[in-house]
C-alpha positions in Angstrom: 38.5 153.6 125.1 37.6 150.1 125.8 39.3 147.5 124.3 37.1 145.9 122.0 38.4 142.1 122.4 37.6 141.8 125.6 33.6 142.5 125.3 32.8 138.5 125.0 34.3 138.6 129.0 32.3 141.7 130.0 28.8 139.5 128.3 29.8 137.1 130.4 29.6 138.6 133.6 26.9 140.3 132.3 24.9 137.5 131.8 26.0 135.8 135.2 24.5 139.4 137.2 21.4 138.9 135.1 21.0 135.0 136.8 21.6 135.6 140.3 25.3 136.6 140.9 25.8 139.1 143.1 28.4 140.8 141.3 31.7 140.7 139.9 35.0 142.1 139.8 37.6 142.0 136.2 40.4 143.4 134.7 39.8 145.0 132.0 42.4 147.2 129.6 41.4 151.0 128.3 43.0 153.3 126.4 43.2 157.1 127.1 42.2 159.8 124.2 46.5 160.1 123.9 46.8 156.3 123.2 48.3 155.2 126.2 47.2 151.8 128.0 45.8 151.2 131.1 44.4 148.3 132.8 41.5 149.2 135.3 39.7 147.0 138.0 36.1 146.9 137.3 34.3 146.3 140.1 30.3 145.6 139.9 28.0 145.1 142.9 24.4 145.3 144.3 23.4 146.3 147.5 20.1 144.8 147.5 19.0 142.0 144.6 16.9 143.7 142.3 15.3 142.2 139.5 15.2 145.6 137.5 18.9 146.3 138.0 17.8 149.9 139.6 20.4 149.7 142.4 23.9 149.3 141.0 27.2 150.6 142.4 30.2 150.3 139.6 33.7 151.1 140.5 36.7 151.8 138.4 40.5 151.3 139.8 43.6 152.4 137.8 46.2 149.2 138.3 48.0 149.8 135.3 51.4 150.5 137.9 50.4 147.5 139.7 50.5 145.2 137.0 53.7 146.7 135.6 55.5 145.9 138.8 53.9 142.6 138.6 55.3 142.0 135.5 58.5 143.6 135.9 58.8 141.3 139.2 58.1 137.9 137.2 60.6 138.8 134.9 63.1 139.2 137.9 62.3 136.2 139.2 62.7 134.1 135.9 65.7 136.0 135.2 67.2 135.2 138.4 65.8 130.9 137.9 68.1 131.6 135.1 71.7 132.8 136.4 70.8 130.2 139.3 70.5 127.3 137.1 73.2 128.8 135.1 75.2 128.5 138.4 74.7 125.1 139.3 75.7 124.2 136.1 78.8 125.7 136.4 79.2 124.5 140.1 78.6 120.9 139.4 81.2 121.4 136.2 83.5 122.8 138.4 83.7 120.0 140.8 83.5 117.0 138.3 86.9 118.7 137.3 88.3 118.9 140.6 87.2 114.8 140.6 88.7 114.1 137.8 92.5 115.9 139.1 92.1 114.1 141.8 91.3 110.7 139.8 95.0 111.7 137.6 96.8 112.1 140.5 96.1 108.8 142.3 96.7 107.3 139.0 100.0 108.8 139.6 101.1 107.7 143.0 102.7 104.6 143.8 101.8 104.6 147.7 98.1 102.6 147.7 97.0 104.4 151.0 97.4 107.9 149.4 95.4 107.2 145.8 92.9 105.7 148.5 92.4 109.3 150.3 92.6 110.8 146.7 89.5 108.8 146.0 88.0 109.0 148.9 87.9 112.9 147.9 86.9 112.6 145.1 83.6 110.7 146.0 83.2 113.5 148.6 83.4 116.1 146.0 81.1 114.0 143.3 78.1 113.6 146.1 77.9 117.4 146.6 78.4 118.0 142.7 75.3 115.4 141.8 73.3 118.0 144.6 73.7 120.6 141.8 73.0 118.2 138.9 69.7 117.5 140.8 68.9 121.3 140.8 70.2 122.2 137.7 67.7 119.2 136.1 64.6 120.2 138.4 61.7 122.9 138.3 62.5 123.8 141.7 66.0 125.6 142.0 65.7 125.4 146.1 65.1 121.4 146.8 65.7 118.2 145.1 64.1 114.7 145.4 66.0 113.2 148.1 64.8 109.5 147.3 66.3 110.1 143.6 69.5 111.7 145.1 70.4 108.7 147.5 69.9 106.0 144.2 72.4 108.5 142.6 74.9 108.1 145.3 74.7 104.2 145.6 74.5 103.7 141.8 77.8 106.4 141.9 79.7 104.4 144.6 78.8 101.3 143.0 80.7 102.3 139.8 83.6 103.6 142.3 83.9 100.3 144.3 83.1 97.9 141.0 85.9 95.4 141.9 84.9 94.8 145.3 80.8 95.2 144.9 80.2 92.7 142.1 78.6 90.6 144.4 77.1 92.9 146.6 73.0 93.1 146.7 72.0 96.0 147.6 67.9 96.8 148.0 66.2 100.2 148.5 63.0 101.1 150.0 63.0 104.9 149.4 60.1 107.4 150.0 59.5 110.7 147.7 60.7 113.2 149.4 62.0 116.7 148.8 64.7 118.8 150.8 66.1 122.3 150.6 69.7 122.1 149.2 71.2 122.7 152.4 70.1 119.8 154.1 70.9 117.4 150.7 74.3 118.0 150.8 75.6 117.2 154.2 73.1 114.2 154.3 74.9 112.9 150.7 78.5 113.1 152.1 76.9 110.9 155.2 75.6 108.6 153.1 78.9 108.7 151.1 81.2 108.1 153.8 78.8 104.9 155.5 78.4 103.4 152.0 82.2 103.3 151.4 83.1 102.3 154.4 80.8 99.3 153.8 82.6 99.0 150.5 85.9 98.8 151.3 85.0 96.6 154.5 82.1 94.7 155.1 82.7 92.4 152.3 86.1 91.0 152.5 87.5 88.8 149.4 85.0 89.7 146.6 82.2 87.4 149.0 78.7 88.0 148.5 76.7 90.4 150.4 73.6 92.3 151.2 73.0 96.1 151.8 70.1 97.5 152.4 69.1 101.2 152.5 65.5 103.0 153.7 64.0 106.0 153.5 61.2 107.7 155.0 59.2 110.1 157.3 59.7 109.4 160.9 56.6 111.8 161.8 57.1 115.0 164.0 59.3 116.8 161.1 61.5 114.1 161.0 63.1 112.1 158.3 64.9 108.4 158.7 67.7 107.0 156.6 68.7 103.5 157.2 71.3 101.6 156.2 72.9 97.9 157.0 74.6 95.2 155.9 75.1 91.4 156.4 78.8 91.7 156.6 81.9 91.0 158.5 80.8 94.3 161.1 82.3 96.5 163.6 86.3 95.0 165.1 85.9 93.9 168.6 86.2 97.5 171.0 86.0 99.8 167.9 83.5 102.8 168.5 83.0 105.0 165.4 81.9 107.4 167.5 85.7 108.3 169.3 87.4 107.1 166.0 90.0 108.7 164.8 89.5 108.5 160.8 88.5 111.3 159.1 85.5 109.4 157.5 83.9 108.6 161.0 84.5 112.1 161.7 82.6 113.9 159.3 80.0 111.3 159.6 78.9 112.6 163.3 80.2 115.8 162.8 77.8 116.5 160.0 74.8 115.0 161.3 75.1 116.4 164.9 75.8 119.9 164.0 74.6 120.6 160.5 71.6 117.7 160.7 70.9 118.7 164.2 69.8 115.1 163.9 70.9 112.0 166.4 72.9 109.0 164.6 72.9 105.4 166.3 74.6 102.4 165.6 74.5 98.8 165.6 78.3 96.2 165.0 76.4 93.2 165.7 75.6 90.7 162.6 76.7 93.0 160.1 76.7 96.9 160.6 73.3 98.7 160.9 73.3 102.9 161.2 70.0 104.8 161.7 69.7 108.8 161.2 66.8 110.9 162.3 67.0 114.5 160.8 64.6 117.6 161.0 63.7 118.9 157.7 
């Protein structure tokens, strides 16, 4: 039996053969003599255009197991948007805790150099944790807006560094762009690592200073992140490329092995770093 509230579409199409349309092709639900549902493709066409409709071929195709998977598959999918999101929640919970241990127990050492690597960790940990904020808070549960991201991580550092960045400038020319999570998280622990360096020593004595970050598409697949400052820059024969600190280390670590990008630098008139990174 045909499903009565669906006659205005079949009038329609109707009408639409009867001014020139060739044919058409629509879903339409149907009931069997027992009750049960179906859905069935109806498919109309003319072989030749005939004014007096005498030439018609009409089709019928049972989909009704077609658009049950269908539905049973969108269902999947939201439920699995859910227990993601449900996830990252969890994840970026999980590591604001681990921040905040580590905050307590620099609050509890007396040796300065060890509360120092206790918050250096714990800005590592809170860059990766605002990558699952990001996802948690967007439509899309793979990729995050990467121009939003980096403000997050200056405006985060700021906060962390707020006795010596008072008097810090720092300006941001930042294109829209989205990457997959796997790319946002090494490239925020980079970005981490050069900002607090530039923190802790580019500025020396609470003295005002400039940083200036950029963002964009370098064309080819390839994104550029750039940061300098107008600071003290690099000590005479020190290459952070051979040194020894663990910050420096990460830096080219991660963007030469999980970037697969190239990283250049510049000590001269303040510090300058450029990275170009496949997306």
């Amino acid at each position: 039996f045909f499903d009565p509230s669906q006659l205005d579409v079949v009038k329609e199409e109707v009408v639409a053969l009867w001014k020139g349309e060739p044919g058409f092709v629509s879903e339409l639900k149907y009931h069997t003599l027992r009750g049960i549902p179906l859905t069935l493709l109806l498919n109309i066409r003319f072989p030749e255009k005939k004014e007096d409709f005498s030439q018609v071929i009409v089709s019928f195709m049972d989909i009704t197991r077609l658009k049950e998977t269908e539905k049973s598959l969108i269902y999947a999918i939201e439920e699995k948007k859910i227990l993601l999101k449900e996830l990252y929640h969890r994840t970026k919970n999980n590591m604001q805790m681990i921040g905040s241990l580590l905050t307590l127990k620099a609050s509890y050492t007396k040796d300065r150099k060890v509360s120092e690597v206790f918050e250096e960790m714990k800005d590592r940990i809170h860059s990766m944790a605002l990558v699952h904020e990001k996802l948690y808070q967007s439509e899309s549960l793979y990729s995050i807006h990467l121009d939003d991201y980096v403000k997050d991580i200056v405006n985060s550092l700021q906060s962390s560094y707020a006795a010596t960045s008072a008097n810090i400038l720092i300006k941001t020319d930042l294109e829209e762009i989205t990457v997959p999570l796997e790319t946002a998280i090494p490239l925020g622990i980079v970005l981490n690592e050069i900002l607090a360096n530039t923190f802790k020593h580019a500025f020396p004595g609470d003295s005002d200073g400039e940083i200036s970050i950029s963002l964009c598409k370098a064309g080819k697949g390839l994104i550029s992140l750039r940061l300098s400052d107008n600071g003290t820059g690099l000590p005479d024969n020190y290459d952070p490329g051979t040194a020894e600190s663990l910050g420096m280390q990460l830096i080219f670590s991660i963007v030469e092995n999980q970037l697969k990008g190239e990283i250049s630098y510049s000590g001269k008139r303040g510090v300058s770093w450029e990275i170009n990174f496949p997306v």
